[in-house]
C-alpha positions as CSV (number, residue, x, y, z in Angstrom):
1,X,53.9,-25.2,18.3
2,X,52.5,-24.8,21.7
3,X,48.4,-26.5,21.6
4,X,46.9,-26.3,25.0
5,X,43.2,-27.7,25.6
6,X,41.0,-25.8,27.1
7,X,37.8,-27.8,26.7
8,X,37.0,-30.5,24.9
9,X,36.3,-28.3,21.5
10,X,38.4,-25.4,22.6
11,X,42.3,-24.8,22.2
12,X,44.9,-22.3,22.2
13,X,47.6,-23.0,19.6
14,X,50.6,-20.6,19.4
15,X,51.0,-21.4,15.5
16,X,47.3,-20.3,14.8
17,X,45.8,-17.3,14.9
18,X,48.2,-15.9,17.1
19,X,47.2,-18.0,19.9
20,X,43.2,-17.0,20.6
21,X,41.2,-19.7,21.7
22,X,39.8,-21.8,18.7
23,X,37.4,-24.6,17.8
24,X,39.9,-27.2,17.4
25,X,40.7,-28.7,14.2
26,X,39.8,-25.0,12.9
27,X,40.6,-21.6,12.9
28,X,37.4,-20.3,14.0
29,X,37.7,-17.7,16.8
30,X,35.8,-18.7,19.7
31,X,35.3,-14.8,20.1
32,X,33.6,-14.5,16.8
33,X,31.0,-17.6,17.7
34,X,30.6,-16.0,21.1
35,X,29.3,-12.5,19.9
36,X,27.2,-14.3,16.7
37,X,25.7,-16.1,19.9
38,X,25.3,-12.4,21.7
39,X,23.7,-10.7,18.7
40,X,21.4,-13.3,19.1
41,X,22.2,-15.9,16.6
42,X,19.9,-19.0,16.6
43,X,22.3,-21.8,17.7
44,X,21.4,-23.8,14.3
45,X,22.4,-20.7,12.0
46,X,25.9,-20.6,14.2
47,X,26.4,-24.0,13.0
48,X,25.3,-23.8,9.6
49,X,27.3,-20.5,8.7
50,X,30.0,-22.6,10.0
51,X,28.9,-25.6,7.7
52,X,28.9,-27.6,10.8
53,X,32.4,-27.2,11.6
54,X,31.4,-25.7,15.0
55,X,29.1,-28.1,16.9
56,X,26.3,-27.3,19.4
57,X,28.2,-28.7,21.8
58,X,31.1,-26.9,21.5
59,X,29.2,-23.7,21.3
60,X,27.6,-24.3,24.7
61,X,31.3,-25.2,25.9
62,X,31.8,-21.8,24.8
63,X,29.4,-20.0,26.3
64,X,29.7,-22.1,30.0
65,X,33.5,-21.0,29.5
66,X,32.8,-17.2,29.3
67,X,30.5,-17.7,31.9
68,X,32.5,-19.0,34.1
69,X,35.6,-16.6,33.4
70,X,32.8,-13.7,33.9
71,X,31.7,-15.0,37.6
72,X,35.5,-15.8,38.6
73,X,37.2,-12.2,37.1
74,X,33.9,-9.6,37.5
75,X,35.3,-8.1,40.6
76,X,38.7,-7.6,38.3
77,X,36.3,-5.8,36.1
78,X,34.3,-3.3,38.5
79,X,35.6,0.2,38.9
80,X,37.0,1.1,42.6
């Protein structure tokens, strides 16, 4: 088992769902909290449907973590 942190609510575990970032303590995708945010989500519905297993905290950690991968790889992502 291979568990690196990535925040404080966020972790990569070899040994759960093939290694994709995860809530820790749980096996909810950070990817899947990340588009219910995107589609608009209220923040309080996010943690309900997750019956408070993902915090408000940890979604903002979330979203300031795909932020910040966004600023440092965009120019990775713009066509020549």
């Amino acid at each position: 088992m291979k568990v690196k942190a990535i925040g404080r609510f966020i972790v990569t575990d070899t040994d759960v769902c093939h290694g994709e970032p995860v809530f820790r303590g749980t096996r909810i995708l950070v990817a899947d909290v990340l588009e219910q945010v995107a589609s608009g989500m209220a923040w309080e519905a996010i943690v309900e449907e997750w019956r408070g297993s993902v915090t408000p905290e940890a979604i903002a950690e979330a979203v300031r973590l795909a932020r910040e991968a966004l600023v440092t790889h965009a120019p990775e992502l713009v066509p020549a």
